[in-house]
mmCIF file of the C-alpha atoms, coordinates in Angstrom:
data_MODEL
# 
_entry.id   MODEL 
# 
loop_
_atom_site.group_PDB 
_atom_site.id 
_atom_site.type_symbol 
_atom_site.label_atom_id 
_atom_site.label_alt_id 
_atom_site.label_comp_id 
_atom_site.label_asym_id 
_atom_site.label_entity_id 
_atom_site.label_seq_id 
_atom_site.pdbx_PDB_ins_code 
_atom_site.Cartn_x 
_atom_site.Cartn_y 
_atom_site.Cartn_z 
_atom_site.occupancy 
_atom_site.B_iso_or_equiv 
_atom_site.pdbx_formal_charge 
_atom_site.auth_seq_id 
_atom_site.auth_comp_id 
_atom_site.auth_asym_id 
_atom_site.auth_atom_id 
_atom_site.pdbx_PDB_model_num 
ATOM 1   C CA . UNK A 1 1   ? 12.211 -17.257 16.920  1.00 0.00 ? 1   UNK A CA 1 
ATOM 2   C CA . UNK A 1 2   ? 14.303 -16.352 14.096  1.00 0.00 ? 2   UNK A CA 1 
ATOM 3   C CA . UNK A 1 3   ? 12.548 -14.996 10.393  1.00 0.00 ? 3   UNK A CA 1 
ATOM 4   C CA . UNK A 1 4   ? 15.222 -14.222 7.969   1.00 0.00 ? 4   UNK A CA 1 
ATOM 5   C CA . UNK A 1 5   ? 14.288 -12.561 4.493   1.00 0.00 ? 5   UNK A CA 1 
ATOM 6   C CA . UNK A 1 6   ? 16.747 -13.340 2.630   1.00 0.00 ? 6   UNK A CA 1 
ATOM 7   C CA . UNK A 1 7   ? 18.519 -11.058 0.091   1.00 0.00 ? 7   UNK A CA 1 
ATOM 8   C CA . UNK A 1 8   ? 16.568 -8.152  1.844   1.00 0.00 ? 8   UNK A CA 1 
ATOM 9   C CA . UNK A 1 9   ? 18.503 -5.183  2.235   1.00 0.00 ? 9   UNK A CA 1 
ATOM 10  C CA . UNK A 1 10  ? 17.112 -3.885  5.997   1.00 0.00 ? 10  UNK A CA 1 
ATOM 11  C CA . UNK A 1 11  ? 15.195 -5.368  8.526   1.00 0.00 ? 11  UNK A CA 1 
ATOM 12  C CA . UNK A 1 12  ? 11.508 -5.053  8.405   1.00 0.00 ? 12  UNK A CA 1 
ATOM 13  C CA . UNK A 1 13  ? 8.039  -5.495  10.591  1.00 0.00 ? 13  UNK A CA 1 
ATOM 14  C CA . UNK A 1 14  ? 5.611  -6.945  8.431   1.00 0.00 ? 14  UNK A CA 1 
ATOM 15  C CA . UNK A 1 15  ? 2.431  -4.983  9.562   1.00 0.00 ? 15  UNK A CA 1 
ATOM 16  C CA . UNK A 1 16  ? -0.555 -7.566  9.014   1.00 0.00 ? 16  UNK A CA 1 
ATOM 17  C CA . UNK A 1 17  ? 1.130  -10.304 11.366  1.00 0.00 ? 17  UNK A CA 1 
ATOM 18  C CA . UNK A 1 18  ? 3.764  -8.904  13.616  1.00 0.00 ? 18  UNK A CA 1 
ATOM 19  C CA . UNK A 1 19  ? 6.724  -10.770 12.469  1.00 0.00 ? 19  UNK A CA 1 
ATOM 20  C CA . UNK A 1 20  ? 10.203 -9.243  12.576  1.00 0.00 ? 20  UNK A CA 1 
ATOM 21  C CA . UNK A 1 21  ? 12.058 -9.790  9.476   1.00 0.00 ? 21  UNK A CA 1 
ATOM 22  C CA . UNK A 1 22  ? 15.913 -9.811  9.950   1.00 0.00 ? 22  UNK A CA 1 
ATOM 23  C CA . UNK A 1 23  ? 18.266 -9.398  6.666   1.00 0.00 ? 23  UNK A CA 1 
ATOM 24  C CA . UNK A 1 24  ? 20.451 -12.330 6.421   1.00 0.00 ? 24  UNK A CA 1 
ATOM 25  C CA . UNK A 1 25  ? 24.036 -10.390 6.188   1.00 0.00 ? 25  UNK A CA 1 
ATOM 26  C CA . UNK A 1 26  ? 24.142 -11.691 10.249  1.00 0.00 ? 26  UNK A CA 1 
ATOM 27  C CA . UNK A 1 27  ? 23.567 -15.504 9.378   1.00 0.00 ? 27  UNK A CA 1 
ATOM 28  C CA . UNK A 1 28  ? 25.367 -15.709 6.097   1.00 0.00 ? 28  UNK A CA 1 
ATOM 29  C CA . UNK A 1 29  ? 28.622 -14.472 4.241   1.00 0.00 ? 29  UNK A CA 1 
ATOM 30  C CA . UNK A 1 30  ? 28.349 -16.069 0.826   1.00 0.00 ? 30  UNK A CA 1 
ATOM 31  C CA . UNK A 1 31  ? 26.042 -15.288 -2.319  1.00 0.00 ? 31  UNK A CA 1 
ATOM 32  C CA . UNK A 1 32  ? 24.743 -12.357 -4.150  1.00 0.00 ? 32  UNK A CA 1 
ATOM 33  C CA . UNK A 1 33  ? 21.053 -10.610 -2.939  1.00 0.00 ? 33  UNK A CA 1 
ATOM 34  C CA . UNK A 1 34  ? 18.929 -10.499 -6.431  1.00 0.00 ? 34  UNK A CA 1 
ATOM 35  C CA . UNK A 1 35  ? 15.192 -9.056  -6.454  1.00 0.00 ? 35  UNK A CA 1 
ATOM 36  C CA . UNK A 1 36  ? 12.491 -11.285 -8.660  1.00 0.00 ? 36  UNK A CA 1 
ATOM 37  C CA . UNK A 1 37  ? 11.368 -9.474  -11.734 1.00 0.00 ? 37  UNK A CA 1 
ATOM 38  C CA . UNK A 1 38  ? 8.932  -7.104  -11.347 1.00 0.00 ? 38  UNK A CA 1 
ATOM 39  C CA . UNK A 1 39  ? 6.529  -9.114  -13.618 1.00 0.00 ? 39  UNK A CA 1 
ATOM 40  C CA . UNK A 1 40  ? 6.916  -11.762 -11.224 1.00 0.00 ? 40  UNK A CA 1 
ATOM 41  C CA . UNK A 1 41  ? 6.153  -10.085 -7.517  1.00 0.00 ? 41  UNK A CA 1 
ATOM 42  C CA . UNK A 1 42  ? 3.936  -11.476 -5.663  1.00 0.00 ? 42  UNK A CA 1 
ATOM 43  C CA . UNK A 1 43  ? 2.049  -10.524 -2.458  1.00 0.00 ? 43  UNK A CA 1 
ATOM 44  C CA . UNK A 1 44  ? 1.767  -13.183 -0.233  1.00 0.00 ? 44  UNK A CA 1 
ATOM 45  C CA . UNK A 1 45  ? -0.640 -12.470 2.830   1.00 0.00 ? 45  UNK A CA 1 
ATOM 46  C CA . UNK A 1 46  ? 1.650  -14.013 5.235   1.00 0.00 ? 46  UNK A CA 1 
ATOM 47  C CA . UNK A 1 47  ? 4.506  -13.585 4.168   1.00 0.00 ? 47  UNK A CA 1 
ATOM 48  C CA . UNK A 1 48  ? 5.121  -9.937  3.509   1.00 0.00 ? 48  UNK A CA 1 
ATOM 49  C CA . UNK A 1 49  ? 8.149  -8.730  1.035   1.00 0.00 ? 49  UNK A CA 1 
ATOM 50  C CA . UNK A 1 50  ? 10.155 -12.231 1.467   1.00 0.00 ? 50  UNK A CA 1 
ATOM 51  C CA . UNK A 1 51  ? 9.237  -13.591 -1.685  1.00 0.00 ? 51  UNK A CA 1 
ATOM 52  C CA . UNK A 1 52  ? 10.221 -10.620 -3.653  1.00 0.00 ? 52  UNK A CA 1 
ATOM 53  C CA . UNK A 1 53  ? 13.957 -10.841 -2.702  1.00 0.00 ? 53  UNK A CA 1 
ATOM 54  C CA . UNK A 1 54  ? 16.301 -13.706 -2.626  1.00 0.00 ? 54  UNK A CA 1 
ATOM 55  C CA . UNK A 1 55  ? 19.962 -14.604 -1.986  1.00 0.00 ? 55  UNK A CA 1 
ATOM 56  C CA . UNK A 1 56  ? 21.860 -16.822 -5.092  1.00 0.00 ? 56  UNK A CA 1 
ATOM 57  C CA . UNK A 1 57  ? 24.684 -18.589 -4.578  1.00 0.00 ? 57  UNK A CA 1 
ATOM 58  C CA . UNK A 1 58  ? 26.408 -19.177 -7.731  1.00 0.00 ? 58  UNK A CA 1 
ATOM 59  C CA . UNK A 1 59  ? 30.204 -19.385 -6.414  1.00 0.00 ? 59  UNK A CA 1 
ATOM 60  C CA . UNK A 1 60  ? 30.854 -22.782 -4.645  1.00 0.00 ? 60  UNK A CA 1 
ATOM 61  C CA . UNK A 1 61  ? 29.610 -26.078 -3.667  1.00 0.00 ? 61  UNK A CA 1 
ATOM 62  C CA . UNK A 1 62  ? 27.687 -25.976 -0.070  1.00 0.00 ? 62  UNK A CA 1 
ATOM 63  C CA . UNK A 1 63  ? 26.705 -22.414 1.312   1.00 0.00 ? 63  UNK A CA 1 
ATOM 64  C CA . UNK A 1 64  ? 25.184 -22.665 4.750   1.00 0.00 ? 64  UNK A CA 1 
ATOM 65  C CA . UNK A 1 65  ? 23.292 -19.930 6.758   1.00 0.00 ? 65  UNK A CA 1 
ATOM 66  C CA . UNK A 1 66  ? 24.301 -20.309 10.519  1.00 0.00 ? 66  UNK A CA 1 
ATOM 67  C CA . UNK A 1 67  ? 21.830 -20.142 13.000  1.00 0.00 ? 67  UNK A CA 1 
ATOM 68  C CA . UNK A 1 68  ? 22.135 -19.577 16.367  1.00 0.00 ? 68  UNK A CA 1 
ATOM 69  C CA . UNK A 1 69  ? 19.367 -20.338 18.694  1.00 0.00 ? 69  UNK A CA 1 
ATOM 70  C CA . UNK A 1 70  ? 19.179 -18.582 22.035  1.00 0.00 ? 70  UNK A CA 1 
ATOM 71  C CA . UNK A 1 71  ? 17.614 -21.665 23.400  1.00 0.00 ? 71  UNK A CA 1 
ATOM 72  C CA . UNK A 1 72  ? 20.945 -23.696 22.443  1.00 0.00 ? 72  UNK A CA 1 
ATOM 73  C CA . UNK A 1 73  ? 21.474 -27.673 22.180  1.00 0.00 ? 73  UNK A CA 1 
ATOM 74  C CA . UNK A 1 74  ? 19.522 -30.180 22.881  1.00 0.00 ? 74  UNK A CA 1 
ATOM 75  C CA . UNK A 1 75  ? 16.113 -28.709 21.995  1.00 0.00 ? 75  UNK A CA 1 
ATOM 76  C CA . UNK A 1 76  ? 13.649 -29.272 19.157  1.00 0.00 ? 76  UNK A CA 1 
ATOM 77  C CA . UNK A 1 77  ? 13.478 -26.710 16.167  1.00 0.00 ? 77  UNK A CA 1 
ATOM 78  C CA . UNK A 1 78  ? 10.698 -26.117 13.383  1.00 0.00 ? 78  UNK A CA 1 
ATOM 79  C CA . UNK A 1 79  ? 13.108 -25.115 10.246  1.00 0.00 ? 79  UNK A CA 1 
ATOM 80  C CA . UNK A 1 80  ? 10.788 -23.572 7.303   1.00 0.00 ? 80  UNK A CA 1 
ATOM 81  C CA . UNK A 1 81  ? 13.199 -22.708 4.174   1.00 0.00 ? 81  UNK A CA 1 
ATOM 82  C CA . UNK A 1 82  ? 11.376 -20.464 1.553   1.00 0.00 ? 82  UNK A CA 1 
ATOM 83  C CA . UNK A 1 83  ? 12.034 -20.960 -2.318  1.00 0.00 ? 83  UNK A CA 1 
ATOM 84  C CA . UNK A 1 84  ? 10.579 -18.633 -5.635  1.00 0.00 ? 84  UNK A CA 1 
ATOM 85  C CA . UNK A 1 85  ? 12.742 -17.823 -8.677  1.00 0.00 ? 85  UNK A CA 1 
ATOM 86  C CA . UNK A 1 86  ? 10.355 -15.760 -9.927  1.00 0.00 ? 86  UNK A CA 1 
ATOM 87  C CA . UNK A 1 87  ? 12.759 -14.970 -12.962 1.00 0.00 ? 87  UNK A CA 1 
ATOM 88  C CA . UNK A 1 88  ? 15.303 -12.820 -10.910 1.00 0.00 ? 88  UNK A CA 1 
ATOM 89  C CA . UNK A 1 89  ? 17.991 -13.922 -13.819 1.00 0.00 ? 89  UNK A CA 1 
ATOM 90  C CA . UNK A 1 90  ? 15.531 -12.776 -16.711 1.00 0.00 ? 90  UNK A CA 1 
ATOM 91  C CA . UNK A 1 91  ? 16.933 -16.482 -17.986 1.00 0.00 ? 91  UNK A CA 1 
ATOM 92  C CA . UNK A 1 92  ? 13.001 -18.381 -17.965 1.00 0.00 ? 92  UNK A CA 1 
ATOM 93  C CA . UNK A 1 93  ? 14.694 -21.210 -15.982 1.00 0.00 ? 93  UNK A CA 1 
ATOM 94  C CA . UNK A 1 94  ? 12.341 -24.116 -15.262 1.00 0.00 ? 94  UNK A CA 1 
ATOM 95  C CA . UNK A 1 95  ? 14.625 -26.811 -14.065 1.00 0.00 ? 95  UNK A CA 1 
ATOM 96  C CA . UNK A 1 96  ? 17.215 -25.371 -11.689 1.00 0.00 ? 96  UNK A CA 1 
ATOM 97  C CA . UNK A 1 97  ? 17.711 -28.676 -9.077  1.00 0.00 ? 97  UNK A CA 1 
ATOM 98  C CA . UNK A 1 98  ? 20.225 -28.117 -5.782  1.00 0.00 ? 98  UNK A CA 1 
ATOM 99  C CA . UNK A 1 99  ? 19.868 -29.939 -2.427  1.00 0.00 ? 99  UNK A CA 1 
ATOM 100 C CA . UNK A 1 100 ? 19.044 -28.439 0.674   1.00 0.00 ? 100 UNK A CA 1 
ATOM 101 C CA . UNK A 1 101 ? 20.920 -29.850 3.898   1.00 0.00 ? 101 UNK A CA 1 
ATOM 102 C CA . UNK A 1 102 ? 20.443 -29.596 7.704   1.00 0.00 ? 102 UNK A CA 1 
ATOM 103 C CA . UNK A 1 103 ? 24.287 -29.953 8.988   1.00 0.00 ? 103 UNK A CA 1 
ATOM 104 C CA . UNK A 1 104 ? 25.261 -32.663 7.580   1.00 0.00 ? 104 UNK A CA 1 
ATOM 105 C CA . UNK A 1 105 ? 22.287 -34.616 6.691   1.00 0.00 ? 105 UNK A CA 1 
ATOM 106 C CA . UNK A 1 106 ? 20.039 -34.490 3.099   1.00 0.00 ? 106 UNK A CA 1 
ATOM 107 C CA . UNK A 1 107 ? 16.994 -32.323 4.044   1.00 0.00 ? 107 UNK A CA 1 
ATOM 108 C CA . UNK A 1 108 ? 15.549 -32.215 0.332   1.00 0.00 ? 108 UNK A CA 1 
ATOM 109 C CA . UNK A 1 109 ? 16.086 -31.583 -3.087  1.00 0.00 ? 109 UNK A CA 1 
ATOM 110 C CA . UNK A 1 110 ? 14.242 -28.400 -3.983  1.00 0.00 ? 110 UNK A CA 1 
ATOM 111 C CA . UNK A 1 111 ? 13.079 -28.468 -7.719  1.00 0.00 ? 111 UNK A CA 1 
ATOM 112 C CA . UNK A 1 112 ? 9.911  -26.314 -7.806  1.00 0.00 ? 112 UNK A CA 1 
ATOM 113 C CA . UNK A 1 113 ? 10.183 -23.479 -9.123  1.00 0.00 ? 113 UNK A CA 1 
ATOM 114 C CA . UNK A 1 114 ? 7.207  -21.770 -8.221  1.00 0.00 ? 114 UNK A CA 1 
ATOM 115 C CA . UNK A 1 115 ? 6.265  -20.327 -4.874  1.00 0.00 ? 115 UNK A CA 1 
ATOM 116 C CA . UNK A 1 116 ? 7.184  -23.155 -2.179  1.00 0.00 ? 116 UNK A CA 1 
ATOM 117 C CA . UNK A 1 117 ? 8.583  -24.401 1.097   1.00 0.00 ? 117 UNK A CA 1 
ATOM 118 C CA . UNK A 1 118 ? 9.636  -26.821 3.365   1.00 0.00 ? 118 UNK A CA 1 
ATOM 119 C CA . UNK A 1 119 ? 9.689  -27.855 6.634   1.00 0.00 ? 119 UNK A CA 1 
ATOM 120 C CA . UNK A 1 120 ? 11.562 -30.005 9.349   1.00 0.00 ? 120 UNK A CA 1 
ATOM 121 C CA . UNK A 1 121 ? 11.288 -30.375 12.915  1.00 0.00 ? 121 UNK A CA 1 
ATOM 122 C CA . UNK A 1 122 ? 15.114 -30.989 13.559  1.00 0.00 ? 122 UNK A CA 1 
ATOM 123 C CA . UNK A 1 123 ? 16.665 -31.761 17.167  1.00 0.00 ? 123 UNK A CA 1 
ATOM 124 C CA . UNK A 1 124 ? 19.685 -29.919 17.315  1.00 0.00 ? 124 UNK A CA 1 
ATOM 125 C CA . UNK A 1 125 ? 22.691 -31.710 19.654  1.00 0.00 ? 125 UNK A CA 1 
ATOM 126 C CA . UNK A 1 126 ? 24.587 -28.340 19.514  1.00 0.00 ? 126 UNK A CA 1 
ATOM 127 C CA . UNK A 1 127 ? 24.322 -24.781 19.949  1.00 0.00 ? 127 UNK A CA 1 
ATOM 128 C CA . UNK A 1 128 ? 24.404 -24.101 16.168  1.00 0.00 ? 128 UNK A CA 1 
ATOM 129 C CA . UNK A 1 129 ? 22.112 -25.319 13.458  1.00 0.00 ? 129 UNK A CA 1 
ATOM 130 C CA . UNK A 1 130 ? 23.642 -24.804 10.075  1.00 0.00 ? 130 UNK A CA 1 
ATOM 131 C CA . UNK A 1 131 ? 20.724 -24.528 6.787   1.00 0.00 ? 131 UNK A CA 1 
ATOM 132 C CA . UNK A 1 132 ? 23.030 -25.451 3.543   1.00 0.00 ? 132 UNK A CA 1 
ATOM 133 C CA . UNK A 1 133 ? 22.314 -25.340 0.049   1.00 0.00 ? 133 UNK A CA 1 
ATOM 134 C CA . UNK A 1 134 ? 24.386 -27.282 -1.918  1.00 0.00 ? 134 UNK A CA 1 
ATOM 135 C CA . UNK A 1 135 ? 24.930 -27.142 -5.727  1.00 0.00 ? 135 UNK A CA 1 
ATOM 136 C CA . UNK A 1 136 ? 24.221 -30.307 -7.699  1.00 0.00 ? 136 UNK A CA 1 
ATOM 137 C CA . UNK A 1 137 ? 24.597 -29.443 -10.984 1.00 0.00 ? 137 UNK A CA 1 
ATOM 138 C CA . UNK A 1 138 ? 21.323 -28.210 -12.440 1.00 0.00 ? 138 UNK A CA 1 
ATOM 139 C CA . UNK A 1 139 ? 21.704 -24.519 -11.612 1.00 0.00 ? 139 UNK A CA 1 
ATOM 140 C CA . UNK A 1 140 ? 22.182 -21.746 -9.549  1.00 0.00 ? 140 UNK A CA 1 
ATOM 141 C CA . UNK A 1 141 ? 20.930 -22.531 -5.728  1.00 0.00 ? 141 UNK A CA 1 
ATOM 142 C CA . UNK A 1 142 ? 18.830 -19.553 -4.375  1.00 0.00 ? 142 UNK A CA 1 
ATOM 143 C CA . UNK A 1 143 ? 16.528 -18.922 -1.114  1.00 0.00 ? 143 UNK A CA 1 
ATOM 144 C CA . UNK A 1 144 ? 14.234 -16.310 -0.279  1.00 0.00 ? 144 UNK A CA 1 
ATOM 145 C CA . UNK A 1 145 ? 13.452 -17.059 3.367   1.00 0.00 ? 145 UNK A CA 1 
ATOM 146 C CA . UNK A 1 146 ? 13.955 -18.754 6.372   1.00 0.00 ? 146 UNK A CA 1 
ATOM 147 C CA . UNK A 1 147 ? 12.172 -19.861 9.682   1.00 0.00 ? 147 UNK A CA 1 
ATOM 148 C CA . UNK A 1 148 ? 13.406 -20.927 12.656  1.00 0.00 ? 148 UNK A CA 1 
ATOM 149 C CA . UNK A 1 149 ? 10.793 -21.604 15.626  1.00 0.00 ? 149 UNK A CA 1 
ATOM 150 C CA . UNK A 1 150 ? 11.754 -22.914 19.325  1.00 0.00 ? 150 UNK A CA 1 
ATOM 151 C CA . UNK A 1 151 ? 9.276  -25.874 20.139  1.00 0.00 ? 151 UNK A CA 1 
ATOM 152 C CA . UNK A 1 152 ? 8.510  -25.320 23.684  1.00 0.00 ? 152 UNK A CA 1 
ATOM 153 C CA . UNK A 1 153 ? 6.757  -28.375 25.142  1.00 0.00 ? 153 UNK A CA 1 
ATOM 154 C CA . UNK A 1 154 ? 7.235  -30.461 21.809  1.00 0.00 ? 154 UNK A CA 1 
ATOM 155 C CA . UNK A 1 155 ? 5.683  -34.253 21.881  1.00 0.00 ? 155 UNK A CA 1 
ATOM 156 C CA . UNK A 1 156 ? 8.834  -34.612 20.079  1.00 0.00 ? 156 UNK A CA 1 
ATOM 157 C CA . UNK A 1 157 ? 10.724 -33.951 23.284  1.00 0.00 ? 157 UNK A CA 1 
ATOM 158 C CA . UNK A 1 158 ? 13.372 -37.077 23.575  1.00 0.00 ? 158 UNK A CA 1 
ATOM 159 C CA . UNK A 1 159 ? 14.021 -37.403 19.710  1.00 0.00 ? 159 UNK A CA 1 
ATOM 160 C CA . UNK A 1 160 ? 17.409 -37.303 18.314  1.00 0.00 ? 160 UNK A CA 1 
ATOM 161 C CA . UNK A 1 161 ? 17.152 -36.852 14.506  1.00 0.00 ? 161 UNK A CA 1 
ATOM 162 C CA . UNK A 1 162 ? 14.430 -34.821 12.377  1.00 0.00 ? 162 UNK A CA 1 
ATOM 163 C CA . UNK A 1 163 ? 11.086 -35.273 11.323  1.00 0.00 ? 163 UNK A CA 1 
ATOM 164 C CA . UNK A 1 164 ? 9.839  -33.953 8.044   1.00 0.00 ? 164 UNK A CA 1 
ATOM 165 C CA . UNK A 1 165 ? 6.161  -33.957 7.246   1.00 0.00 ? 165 UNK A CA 1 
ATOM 166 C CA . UNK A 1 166 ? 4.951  -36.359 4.814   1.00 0.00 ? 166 UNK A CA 1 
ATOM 167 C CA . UNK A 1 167 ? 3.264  -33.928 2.013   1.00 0.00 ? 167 UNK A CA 1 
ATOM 168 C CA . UNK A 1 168 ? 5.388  -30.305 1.933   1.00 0.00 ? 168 UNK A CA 1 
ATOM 169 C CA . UNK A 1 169 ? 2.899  -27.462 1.231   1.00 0.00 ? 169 UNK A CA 1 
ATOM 170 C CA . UNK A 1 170 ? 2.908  -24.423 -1.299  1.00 0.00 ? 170 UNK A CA 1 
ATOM 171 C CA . UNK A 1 171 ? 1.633  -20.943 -0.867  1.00 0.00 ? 171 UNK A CA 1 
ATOM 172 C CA . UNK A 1 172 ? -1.103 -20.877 1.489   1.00 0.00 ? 172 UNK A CA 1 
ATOM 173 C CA . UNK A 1 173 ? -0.839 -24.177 3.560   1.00 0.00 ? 173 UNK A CA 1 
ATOM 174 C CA . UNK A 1 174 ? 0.472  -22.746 6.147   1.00 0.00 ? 174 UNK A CA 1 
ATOM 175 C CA . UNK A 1 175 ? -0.208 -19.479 8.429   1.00 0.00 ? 175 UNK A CA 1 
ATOM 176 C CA . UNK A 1 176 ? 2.606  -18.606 10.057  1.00 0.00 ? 176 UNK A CA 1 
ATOM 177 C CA . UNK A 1 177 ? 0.143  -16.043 12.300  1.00 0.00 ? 177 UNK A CA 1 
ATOM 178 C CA . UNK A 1 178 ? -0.762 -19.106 14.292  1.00 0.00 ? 178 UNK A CA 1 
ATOM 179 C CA . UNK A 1 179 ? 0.283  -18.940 17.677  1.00 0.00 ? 179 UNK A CA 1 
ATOM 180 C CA . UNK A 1 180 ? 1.316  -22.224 17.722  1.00 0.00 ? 180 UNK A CA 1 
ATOM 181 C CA . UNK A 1 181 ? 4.309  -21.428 15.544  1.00 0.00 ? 181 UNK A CA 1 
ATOM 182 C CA . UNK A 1 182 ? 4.730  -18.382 16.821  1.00 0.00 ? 182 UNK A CA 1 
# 
């Protein structure tokens, strides 16, 4: 599986659950890495350092990360995307709004500002799965992390399309420790 911290500036081993954090710099060109205000850190038990750094994007329209599975086409993916301003502009922004797409298609519109994520189980016809974040508007995009997990013997086996779960969960819905998502 693939755990990017974005806006990191190395590659990391988060002691308490194992997981290999990779910088973005391999998945993505575009953006500018920022750091949440220090006021603002927080320690999330699952999630080691990611929340604490992010990636912005405030030059152009659609900035996608590319993601290349080793598992390839045809294949069900669990895509977690990671979101916390956390003040990194020292700007007090409450109502940044930018949309976050899988390819081509609307994933969701991310408008929380507070610790969040959310997920899709995507079926991916090609080798390449591309995460965009597209600017609508209302602010300066940003991301702090994101998941990608192979779904080996998925019920979801023959679906073409993606799922997204019905209620999207904030810090502490979701333990990424689990082997299922592992």
């Amino acid at each position: 599986f693939i755990s990017i911290d974005c806006g990191a500036e190395e590659d990391y081993l988060d002691g308490d659950t194992g997981i290999i954090y990779k910088t973005d710099k391999d998945f993505i060109s575009t953006g500018k890495n920022k750091v949440v205000a220090p006021e603002y850190n927080l320690t999330t038990p699952y999630y080691g350092n990611m929340a604490n750094s992010l990636r912005t994007f405030p030059e152009g329209k659609r900035n996608c990360y590319t993601l290349k599975p080793r598992q390839g086409k045809n294949q069900n993916y669990f895509v977690r995307a990671f979101f916390y301003y956390g003040n990194y502009d020292s700007k007090n922004q409450t109502q940044i709004k930018f949309d976050l797409y899988i390819g081509v298609n609307h994933w969701t519109t991310v408008v929380d500002m507070q610790w969040t994520y959310y997920e899709i189980i995507h079926y991916s016809v090609t080798d390449t799965i591309y995460v965009c974040l597209v600017n609508t508007g209302f602010g300066v995009p940003f991301i702090n992390g994101l998941d990608l997990r192979f779904m080996n013997d998925s019920p979801y086996r023959s679906m073409n399309g993606s799922l997204i779960p019905k209620v999207q969960a904030g810090l502490g819905g979701l333990d990424p420790t689990k082997k299922a998502m592992r």
